[in-house]
Structure formats: structure tokens, C-alpha cells
C-alpha positions as a printed Julia matrix, in Angstrom:
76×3 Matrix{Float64}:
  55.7    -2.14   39.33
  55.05   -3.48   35.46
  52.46   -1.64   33.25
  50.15   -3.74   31.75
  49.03   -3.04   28.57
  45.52   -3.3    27.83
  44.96   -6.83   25.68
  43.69   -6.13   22.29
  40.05   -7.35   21.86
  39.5    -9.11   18.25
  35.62   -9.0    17.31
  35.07  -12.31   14.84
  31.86  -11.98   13.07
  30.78  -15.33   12.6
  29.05  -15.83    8.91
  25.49  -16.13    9.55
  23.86  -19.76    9.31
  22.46  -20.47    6.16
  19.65  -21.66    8.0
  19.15  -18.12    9.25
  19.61  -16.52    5.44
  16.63  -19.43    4.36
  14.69  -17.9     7.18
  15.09  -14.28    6.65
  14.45  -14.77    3.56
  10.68  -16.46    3.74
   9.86  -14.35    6.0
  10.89  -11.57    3.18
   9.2   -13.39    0.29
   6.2   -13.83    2.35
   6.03  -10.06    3.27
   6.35   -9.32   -0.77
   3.15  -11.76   -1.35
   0.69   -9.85    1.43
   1.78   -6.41   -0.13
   1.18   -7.26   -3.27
  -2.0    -8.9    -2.33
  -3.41   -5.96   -0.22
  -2.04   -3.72   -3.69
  -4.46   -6.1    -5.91
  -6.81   -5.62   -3.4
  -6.38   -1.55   -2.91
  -6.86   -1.22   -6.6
 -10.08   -3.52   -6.98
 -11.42   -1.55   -4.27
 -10.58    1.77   -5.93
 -11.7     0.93   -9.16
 -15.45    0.0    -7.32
 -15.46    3.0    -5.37
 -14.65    4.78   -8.6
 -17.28    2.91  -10.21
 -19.72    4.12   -7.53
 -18.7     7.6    -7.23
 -18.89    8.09  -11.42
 -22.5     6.98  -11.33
 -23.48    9.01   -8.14
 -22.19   12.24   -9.94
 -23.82   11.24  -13.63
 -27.28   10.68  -11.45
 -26.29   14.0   -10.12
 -25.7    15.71  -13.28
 -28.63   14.21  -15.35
 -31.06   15.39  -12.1
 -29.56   19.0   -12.27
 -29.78   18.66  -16.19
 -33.77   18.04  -16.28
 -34.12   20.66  -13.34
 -32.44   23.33  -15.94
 -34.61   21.91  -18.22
 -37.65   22.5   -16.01
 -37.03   25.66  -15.61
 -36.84   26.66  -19.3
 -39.67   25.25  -20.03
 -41.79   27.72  -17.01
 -39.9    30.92  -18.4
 -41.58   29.67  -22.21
């Protein structure tokens, strides 16, 4: 009885289709634009809600500044 030696297997990696590399790499360029879009849009957002919150809190601070004031003015 002959041994049979197991055949060697030879993995080719085929280069991939330039097609596929044009492809991959809209898809890529097109993933860079909506970031940086939804970035522009995070920091326009931001800078409103900063907007907002700065003149909540000097409203806030002018009302507690005239209530101090208030109450100077009784202890006179």
C-alpha cells in the first residue's frame, strides 16, 4: 500500500479590481464629507446652545443682583 502525501494547497490572492479600490474609496470620501458635516453642524449647535445658556445665567445673575440690592435697601 503507497502513502499519499497530502498535496500542498497554494492560496493566490488575487490583486483587488481597481474598480473595487474606486469603490471603497467613495464610499470612504463620502463617509469623511457627512462627518465633517455633522462636526460643522455639532459646533453651530454648541455655539447656540452656548449662546442660550450664557444669557439664561446673566438674566439669572442680574435678577439675584437687584434682589441683593432689594434687600439692602429694607435693612437702610
Amino acid at each position: 500500500m503507497a502513502t499519499k502525501t497530502p498535496a500542498k494547497k497554494t492560496i493566490v490572492k488575487s490583486a483587488p479590481s481597481l474598480i473595487l479600490l474606486k469603490k471603497k474609496e467613495s464610499i470612504l470620501l463620502k463617509e469623511i464629507t457627512f462627518i465633517e458635516k455633522n462636526l460643522a453642524n455639532y459646533r453651530a449647535e454648541r455655539k447656540a446652545s452656548w449662546k442660550s445658556f450664557k444669557s439664561k445665567m446673566e438674566l439669572d445673575i442680574n435678577q439675584i443682583k437687584k434682589s441683593i440690592e432689594a434687600l439692602t435697601q429694607t435693612e437702610e
